[in-house]
PAZAPA-4460 file (N, C-alpha, C; in steps of 0.05 Angstrom, whole numbers, plus 32768, in hexadecimal, padded with zeros to 4 digits):
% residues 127
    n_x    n_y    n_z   ca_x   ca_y   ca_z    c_x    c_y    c_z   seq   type   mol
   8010   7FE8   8000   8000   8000   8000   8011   8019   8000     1      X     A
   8022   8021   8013   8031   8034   8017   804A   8037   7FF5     2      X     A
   8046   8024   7FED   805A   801F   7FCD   8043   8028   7FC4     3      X     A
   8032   801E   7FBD   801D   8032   7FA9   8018   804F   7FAC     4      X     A
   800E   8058   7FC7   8013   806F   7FC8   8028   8086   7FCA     5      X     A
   803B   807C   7FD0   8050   808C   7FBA   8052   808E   7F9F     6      X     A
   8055   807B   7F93   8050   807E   7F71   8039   8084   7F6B     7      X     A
   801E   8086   7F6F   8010   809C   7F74   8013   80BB   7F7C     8      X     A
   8028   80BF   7F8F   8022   80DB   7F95   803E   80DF   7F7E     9      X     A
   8052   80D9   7F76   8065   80D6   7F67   8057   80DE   7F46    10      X     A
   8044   80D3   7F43   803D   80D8   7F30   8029   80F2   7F24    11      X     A
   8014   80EF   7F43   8006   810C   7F41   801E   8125   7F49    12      X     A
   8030   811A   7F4D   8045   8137   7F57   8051   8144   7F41    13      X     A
   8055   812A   7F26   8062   8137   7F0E   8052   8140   7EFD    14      X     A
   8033   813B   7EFC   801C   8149   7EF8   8021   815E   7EFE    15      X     A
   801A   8166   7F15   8017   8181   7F21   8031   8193   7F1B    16      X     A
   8042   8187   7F17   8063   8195   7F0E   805C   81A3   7EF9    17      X     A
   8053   8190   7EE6   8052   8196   7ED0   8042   81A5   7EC2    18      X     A
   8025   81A5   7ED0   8013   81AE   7ECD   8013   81CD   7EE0    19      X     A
   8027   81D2   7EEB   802E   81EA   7F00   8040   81FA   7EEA    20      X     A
   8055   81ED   7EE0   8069   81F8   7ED9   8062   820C   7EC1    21      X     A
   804E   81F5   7EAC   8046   8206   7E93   8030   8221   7EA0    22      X     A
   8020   821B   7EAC   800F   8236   7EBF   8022   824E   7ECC    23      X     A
   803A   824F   7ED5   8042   8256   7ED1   8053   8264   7ED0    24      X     A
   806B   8259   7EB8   8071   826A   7EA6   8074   8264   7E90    25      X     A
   805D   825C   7E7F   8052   8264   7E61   8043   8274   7E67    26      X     A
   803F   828E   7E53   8028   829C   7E4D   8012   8290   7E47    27      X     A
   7FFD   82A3   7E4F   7FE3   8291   7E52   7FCE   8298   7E34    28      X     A
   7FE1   82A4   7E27   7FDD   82A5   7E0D   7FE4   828F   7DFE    29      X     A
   7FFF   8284   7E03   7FFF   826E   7DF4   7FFD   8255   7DFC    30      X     A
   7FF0   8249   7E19   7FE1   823A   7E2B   7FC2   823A   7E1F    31      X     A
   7FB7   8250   7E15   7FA0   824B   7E06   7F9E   823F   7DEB    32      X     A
   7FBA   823D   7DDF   7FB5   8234   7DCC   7FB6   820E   7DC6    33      X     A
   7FBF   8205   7DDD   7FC4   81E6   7DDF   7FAF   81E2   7DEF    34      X     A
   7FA0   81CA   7DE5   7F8B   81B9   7DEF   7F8F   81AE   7E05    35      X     A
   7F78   81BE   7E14   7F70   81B7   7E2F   7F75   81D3   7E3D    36      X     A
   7F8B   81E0   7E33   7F90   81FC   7E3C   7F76   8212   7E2F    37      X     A
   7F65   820E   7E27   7F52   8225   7E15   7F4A   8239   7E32    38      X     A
   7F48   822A   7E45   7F34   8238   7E60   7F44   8253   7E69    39      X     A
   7F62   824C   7E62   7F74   8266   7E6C   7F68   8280   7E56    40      X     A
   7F60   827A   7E44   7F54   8290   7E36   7F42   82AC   7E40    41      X     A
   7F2F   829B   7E4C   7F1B   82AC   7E5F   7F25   82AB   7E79    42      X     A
   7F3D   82A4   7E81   7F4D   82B5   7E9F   7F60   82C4   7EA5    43      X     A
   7F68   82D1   7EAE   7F77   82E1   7EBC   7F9B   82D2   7EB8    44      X     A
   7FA4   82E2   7EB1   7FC9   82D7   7EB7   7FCB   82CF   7ED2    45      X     A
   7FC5   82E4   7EDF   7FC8   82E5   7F07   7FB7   82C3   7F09    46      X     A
   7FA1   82C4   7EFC   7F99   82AE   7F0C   7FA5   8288   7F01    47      X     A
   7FAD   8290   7EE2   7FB6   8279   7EDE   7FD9   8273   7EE6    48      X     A
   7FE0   8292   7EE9   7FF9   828B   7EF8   7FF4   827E   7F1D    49      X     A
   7FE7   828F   7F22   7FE3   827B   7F45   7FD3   825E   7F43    50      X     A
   7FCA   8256   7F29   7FBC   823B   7F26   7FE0   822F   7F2C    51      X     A
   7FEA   8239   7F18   8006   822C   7F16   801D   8229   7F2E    52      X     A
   8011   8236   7F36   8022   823F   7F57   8016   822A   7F68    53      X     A
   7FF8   8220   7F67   7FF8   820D   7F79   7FFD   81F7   7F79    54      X     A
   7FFE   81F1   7F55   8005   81D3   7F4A   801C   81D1   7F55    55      X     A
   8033   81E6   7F50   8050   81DB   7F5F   804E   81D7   7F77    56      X     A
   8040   81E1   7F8B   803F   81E9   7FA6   8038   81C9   7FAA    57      X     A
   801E   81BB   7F9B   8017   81A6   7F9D   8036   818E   7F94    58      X     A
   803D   8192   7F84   8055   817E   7F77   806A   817E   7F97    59      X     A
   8069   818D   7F9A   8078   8191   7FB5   8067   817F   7FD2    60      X     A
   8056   8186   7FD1   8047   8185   7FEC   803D   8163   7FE7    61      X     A
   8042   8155   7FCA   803D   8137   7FCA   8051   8123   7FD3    62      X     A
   806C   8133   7FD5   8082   812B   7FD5   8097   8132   7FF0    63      X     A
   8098   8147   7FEB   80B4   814C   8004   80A1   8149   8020    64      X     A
   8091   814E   8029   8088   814B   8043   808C   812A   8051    65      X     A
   8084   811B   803D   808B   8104   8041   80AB   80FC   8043    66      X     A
   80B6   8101   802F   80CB   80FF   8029   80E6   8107   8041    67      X     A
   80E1   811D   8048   80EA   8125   805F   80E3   8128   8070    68      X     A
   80CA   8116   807E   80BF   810E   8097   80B5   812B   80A6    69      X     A
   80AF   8146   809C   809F   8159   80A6   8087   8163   8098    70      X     A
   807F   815E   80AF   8057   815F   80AF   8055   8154   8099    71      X     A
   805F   8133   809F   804F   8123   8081   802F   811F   8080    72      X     A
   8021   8130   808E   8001   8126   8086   8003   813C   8077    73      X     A
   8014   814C   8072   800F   815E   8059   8013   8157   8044    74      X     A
   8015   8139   803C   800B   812B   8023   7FED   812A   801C    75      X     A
   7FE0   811F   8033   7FCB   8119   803C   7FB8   8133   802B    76      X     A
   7FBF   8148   803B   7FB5   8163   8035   7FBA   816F   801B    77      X     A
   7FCE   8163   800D   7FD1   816F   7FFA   7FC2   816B   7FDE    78      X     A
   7FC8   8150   7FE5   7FB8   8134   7FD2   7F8A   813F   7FD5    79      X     A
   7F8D   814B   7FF2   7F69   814A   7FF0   7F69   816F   7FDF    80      X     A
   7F73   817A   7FDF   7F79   818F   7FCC   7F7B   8193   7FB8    81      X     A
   7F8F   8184   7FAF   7F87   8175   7F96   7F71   816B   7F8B    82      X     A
   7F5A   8163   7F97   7F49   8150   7F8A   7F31   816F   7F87    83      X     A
   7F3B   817B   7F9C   7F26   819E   7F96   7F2A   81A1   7F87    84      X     A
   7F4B   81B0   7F78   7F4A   81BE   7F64   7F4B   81A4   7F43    85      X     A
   7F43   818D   7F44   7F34   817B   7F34   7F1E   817F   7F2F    86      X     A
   7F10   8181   7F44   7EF0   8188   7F3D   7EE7   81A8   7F34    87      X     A
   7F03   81B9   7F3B   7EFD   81CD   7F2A   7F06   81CC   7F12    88      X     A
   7F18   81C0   7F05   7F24   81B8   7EEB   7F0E   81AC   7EDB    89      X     A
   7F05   818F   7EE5   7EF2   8180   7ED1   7ED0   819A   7ECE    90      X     A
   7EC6   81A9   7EE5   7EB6   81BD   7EDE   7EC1   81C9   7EC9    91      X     A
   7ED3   81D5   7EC8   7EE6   81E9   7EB4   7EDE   81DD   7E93    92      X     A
   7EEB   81C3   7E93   7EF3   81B6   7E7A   7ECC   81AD   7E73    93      X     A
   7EC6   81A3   7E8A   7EAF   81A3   7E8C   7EA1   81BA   7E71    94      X     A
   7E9E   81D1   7E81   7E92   81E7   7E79   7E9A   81E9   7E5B    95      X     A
   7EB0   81E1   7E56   7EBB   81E6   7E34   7EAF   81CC   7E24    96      X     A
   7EAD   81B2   7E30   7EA2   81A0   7E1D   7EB4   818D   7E13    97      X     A
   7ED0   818A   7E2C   7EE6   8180   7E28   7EE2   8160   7E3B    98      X     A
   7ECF   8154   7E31   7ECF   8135   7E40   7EE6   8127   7E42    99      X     A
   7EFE   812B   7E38   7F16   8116   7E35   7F28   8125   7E4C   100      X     A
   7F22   8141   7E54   7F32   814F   7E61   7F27   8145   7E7F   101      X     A
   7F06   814D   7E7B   7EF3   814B   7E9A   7EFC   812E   7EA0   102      X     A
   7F01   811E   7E91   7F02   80FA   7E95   7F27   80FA   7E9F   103      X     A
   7F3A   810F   7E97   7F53   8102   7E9C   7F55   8114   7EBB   104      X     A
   7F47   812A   7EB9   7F4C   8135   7ED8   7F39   8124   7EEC   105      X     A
   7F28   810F   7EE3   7F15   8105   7EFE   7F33   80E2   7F0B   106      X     A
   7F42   80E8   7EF2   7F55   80D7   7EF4   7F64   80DB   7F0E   107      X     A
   7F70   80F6   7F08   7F7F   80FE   7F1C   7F73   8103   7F39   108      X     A
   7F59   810A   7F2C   7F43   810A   7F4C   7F40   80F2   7F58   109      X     A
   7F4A   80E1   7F4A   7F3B   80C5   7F4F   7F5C   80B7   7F67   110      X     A
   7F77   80C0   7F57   7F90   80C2   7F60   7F90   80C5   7F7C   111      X     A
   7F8D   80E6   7F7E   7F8E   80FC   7F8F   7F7E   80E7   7FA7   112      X     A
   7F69   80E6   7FA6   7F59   80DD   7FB1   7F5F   80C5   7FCA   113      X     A
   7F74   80B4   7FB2   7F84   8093   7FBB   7F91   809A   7FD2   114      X     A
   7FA5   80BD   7FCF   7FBE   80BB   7FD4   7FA5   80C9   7FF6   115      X     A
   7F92   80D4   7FF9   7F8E   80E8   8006   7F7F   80D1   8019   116      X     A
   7F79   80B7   800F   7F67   80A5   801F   7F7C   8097   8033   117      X     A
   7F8B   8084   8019   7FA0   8080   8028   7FB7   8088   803E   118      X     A
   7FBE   80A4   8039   7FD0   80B0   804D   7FC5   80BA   8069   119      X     A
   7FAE   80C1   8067   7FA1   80C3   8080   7F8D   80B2   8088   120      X     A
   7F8D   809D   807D   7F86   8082   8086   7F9E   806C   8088   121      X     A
   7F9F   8052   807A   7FAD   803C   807D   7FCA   8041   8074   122      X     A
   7FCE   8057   805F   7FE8   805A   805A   7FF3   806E   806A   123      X     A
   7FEE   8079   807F   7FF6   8093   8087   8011   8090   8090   124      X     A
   801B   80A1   808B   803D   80A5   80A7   8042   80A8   80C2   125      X     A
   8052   8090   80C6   8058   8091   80E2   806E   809A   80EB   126      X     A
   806B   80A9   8104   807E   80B9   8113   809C   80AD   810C   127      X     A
***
């Protein structure tokens, strides 16, 4: 169990890396023009740059807390955060008419979810 959820949070972490990194720093001009990115169109720089700020914040918060044994239930926390800003993503993609998008973020919701059951349940960290 505790092997699964690491390569789980390992994996939603390079998600969120990655999905942080291009938010930002690509312009959100040319983030609208690649599929799945259309939604940055109708938002704010400020706001798709702090979308991007939390993805890293999240790539971080799936990993080193654990990793270096401080406040590892801030996996826990990070992972149920995650599954929020999912359900605001698949609304998003939702709202555009992007089923392959709403279906790959309920993925990660579905992830998020594993890592957020497990760590503060049966997989959690011990002192």
């Amino acid at each position: 169990m505790n092997l699964a959820l690491w390569i789980g949070a390992a994996l939603l972490a390079v998600v969120a890396f990655v999905g942080g990194m291009s938010k930002t720093f690509v312009p959100k001009e040319k983030l609208a023009t690649v599929p799945g990115g259309e939604w940055t169109a109708g938002a704010g720089a400020g706001f798709v740059k702090t979308l991007g700020g939390l993805e890293l914040l999240a790539a971080i918060g799936l990993i080193l807390p654990a990793a270096l044994h401080i406040a590892p239930v801030m996996v826990a926390v990070t992972a149920t955060c995650w599954v929020a800003l999912m359900v605001g993503a698949m609304i998003t993609h939702g709202r555009l008419g992007q089923a392959k998008f709403v279906a790959l973020n309920l993925a990660y919701l579905a992830l998020a979810a594993f890592i957020a059951w497990g760590r503060f349940g049966p997989g959690h960290f011990t002192g």
